[in-house]
PDB file of N, CA, C and O in Angstrom:
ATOM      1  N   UNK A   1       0.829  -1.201   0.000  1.00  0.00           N
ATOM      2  CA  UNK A   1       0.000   0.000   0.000  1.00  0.00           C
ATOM      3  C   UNK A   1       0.868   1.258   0.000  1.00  0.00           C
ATOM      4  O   UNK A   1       0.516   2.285  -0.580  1.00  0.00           O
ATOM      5  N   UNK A   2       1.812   1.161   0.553  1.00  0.00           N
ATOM      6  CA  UNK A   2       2.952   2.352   0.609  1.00  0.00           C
ATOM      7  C   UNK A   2       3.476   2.585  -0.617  1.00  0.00           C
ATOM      8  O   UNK A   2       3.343   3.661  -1.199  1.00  0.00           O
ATOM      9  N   UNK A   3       4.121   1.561  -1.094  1.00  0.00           N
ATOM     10  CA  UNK A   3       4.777   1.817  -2.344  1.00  0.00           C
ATOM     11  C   UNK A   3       3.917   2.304  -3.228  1.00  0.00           C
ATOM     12  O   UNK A   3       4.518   3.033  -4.017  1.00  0.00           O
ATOM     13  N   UNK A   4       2.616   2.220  -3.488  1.00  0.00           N
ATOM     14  CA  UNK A   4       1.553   2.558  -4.197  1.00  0.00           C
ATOM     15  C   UNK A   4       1.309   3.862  -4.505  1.00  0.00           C
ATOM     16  O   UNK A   4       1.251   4.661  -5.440  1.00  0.00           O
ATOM     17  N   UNK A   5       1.148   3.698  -2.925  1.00  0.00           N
ATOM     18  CA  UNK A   5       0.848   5.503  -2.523  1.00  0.00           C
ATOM     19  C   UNK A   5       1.800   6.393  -3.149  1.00  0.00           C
ATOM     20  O   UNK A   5       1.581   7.308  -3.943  1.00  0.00           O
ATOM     21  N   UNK A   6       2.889   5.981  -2.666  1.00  0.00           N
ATOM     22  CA  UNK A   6       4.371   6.669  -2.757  1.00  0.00           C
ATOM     23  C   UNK A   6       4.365   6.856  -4.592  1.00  0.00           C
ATOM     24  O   UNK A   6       4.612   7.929  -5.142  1.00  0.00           O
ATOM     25  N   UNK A   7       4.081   5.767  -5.217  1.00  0.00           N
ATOM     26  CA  UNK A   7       4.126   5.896  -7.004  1.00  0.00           C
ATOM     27  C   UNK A   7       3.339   6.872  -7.581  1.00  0.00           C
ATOM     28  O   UNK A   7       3.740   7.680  -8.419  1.00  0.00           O
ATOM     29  N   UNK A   8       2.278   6.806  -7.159  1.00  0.00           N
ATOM     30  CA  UNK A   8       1.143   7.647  -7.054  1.00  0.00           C
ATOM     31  C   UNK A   8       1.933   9.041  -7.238  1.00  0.00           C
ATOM     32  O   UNK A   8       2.290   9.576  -8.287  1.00  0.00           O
ATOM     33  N   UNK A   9       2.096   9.462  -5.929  1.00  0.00           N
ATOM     34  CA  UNK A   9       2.551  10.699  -5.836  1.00  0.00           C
ATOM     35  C   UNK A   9       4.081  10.963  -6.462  1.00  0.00           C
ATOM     36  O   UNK A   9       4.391  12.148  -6.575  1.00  0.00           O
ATOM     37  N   UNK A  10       4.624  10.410  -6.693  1.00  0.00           N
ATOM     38  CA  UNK A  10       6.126  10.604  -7.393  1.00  0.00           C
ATOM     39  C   UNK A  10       5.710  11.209  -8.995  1.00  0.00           C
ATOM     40  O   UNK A  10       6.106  12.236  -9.547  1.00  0.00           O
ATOM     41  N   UNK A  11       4.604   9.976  -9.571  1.00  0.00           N
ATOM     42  CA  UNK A  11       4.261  10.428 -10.691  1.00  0.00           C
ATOM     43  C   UNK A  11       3.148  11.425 -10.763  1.00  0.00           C
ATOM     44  O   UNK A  11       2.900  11.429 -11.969  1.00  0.00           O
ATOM     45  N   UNK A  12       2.547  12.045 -10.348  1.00  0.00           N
ATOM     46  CA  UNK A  12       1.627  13.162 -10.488  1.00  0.00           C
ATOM     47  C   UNK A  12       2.052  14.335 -10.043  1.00  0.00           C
ATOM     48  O   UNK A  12       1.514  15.349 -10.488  1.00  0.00           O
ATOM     49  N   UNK A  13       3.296  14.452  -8.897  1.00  0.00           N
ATOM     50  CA  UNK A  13       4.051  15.284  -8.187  1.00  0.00           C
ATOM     51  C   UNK A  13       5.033  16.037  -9.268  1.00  0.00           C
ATOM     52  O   UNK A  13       5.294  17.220  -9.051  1.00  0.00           O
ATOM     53  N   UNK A  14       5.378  15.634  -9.990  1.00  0.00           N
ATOM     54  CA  UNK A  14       6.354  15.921 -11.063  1.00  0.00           C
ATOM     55  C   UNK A  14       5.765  16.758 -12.110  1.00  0.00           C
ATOM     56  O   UNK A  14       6.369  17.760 -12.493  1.00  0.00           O
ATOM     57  N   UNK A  15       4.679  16.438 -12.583  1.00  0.00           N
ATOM     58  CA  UNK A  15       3.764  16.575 -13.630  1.00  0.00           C
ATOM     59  C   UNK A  15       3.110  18.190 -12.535  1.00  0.00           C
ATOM     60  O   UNK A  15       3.381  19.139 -13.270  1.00  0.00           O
ATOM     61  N   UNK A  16       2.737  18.511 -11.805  1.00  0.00           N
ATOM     62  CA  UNK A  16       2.007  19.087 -11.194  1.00  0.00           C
ATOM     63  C   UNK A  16       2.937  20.665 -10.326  1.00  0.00           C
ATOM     64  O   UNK A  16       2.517  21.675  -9.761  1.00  0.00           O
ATOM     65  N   UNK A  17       4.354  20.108 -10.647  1.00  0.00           N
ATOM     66  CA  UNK A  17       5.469  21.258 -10.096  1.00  0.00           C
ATOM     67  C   UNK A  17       6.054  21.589 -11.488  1.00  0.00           C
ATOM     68  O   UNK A  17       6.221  22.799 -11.646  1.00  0.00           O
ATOM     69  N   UNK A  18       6.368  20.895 -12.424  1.00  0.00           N
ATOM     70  CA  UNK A  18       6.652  21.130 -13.889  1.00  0.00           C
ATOM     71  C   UNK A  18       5.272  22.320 -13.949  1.00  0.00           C
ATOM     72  O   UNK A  18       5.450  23.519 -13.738  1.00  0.00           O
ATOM     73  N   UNK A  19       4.155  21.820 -14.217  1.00  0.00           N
ATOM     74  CA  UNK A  19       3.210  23.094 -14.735  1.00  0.00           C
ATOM     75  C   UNK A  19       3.272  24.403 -13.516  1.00  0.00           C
ATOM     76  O   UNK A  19       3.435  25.606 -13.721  1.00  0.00           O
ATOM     77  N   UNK A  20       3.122  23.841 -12.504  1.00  0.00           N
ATOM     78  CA  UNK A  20       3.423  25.505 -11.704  1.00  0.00           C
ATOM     79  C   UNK A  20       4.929  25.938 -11.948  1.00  0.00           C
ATOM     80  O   UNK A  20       4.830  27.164 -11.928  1.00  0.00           O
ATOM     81  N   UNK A  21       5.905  25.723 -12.108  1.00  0.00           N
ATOM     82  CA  UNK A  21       6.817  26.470 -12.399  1.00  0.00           C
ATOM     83  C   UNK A  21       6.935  27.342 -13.636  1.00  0.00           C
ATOM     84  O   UNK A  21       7.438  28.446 -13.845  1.00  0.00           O
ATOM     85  N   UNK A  22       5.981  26.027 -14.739  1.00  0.00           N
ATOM     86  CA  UNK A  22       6.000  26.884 -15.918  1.00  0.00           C
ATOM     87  C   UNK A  22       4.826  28.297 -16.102  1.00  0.00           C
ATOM     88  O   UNK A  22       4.971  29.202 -16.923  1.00  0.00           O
ATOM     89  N   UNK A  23       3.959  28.202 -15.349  1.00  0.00           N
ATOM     90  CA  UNK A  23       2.818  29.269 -15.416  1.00  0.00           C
ATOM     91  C   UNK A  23       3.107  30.485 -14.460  1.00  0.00           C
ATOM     92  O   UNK A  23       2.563  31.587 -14.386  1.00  0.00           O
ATOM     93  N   UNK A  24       4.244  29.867 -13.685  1.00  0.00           N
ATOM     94  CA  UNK A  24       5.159  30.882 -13.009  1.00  0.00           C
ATOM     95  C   UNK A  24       5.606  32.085 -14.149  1.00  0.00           C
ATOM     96  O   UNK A  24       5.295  33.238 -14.449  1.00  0.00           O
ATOM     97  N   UNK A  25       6.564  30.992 -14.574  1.00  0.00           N
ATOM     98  CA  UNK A  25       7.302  32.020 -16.013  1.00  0.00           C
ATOM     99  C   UNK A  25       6.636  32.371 -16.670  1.00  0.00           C
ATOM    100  O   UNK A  25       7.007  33.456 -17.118  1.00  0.00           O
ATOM    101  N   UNK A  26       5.034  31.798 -17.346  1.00  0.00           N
ATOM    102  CA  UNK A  26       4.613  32.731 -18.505  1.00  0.00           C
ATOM    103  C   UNK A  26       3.585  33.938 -17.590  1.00  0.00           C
ATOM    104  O   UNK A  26       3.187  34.942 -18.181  1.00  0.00           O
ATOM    105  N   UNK A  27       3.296  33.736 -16.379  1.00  0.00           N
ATOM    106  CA  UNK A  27       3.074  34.983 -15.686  1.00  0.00           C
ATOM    107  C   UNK A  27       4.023  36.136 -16.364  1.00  0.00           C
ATOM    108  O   UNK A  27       3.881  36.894 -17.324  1.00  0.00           O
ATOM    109  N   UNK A  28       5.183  35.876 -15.289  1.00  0.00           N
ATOM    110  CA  UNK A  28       6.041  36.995 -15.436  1.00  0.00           C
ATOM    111  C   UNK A  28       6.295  37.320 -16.522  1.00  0.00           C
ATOM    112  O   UNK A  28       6.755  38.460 -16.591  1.00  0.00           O
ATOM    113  N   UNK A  29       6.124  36.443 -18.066  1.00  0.00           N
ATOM    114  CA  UNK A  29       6.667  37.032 -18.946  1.00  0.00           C
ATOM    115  C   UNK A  29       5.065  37.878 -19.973  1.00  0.00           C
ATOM    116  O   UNK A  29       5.362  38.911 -20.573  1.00  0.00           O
ATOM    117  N   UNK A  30       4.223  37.613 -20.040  1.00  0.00           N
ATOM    118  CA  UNK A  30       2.526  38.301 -20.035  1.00  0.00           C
ATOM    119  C   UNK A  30       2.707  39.097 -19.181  1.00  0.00           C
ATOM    120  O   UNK A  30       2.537  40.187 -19.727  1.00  0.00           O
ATOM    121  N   UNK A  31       3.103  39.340 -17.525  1.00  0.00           N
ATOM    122  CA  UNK A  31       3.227  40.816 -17.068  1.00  0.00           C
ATOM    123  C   UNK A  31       4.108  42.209 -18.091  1.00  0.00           C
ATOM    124  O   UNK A  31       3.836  43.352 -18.460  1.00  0.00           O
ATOM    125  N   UNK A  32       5.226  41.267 -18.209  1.00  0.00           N
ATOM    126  CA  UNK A  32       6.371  41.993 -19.270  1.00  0.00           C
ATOM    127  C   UNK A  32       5.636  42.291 -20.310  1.00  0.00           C
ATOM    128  O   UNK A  32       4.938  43.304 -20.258  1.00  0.00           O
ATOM    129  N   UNK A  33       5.640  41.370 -21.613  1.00  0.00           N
ATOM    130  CA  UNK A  33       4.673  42.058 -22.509  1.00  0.00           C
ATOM    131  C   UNK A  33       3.383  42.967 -22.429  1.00  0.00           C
ATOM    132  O   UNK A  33       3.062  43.660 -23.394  1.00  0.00           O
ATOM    133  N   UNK A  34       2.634  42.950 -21.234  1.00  0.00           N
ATOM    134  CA  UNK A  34       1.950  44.162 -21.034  1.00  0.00           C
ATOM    135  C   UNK A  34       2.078  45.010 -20.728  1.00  0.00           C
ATOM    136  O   UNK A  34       1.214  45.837 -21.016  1.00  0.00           O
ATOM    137  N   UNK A  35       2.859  45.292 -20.189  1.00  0.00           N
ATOM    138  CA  UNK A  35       3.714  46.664 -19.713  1.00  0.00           C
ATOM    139  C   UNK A  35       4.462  47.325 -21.347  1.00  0.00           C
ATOM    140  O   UNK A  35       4.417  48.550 -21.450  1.00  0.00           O
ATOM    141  N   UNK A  36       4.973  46.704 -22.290  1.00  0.00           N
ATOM    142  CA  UNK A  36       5.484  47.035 -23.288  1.00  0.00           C
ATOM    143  C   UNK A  36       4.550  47.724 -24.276  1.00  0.00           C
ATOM    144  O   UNK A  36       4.694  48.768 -24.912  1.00  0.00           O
ATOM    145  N   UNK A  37       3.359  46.675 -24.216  1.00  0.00           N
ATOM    146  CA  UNK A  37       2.256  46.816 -25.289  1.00  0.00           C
ATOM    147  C   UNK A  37       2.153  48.416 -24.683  1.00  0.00           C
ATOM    148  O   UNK A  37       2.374  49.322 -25.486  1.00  0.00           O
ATOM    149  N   UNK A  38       1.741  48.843 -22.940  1.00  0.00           N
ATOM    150  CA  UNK A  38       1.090  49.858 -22.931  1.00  0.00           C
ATOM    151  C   UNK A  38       2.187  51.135 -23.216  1.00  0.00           C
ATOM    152  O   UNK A  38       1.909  52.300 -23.500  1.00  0.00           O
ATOM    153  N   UNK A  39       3.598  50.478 -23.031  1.00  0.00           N
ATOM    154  CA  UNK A  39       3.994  51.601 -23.309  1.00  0.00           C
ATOM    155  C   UNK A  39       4.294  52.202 -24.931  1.00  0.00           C
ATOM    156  O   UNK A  39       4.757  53.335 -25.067  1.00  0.00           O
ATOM    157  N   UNK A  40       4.065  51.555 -25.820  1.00  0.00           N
ATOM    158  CA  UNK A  40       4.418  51.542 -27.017  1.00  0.00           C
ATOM    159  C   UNK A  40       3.097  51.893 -27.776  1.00  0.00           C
ATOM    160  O   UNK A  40       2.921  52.036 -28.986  1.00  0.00           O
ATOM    161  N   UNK A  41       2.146  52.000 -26.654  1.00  0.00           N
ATOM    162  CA  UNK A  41       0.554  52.705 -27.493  1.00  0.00           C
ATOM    163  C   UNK A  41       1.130  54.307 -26.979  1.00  0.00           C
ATOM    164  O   UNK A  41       1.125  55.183 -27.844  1.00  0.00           O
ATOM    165  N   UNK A  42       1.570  54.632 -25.714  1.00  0.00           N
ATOM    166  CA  UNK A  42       2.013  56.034 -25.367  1.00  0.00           C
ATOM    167  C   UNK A  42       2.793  56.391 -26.010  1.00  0.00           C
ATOM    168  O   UNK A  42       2.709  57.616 -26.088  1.00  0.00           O
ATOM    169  N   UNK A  43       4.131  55.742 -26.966  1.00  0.00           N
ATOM    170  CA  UNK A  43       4.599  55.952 -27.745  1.00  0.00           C
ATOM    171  C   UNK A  43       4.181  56.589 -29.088  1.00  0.00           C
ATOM    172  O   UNK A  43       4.564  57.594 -29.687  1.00  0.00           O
ATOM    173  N   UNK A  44       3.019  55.394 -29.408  1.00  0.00           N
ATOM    174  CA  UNK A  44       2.459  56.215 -30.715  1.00  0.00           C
ATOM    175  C   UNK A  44       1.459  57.421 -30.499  1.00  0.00           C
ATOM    176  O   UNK A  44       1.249  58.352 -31.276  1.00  0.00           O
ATOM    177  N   UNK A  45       0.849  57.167 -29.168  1.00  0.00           N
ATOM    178  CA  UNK A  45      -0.016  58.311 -28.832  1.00  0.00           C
ATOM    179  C   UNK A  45       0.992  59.761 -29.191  1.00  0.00           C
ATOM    180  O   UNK A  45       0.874  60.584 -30.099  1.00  0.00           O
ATOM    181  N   UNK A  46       1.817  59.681 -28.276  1.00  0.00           N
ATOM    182  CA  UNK A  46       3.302  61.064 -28.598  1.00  0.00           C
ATOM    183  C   UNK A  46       3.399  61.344 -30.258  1.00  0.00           C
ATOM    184  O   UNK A  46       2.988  62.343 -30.848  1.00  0.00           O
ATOM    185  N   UNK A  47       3.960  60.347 -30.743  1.00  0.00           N
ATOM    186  CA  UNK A  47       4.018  60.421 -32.516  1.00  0.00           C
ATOM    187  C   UNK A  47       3.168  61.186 -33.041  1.00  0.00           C
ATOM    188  O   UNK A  47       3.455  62.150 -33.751  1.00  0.00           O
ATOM    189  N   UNK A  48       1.769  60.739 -32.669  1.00  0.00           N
ATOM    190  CA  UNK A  48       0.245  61.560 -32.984  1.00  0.00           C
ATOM    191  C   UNK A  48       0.164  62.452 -32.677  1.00  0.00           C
ATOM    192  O   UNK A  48      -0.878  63.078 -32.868  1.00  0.00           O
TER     193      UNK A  48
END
């Protein structure tokens, strides 16, 4: 029953810190690109 358990969680544990780390990074990197987008509309706003 242990070892079971233990498989269980080894394999879903992996799978489940892989995607939060990665939605970590595309956070931060969708914060970045929005900050760019808005500044590059103030950009063209100025141009105008």
């Amino acid at each position: 029953m242990q070892h079971e358990l233990l498989e269980i969680v080894s394999n879903l544990g992996f799978p489940i810190a892989l995607s939060i780390y990665l939605l970590v990074r595309l956070e931060n990197r969708m914060e970045t690109l929005a900050e760019r987008i808005k500044d590059l509309g103030e950009a063209i706003k100025s141009v105008l």
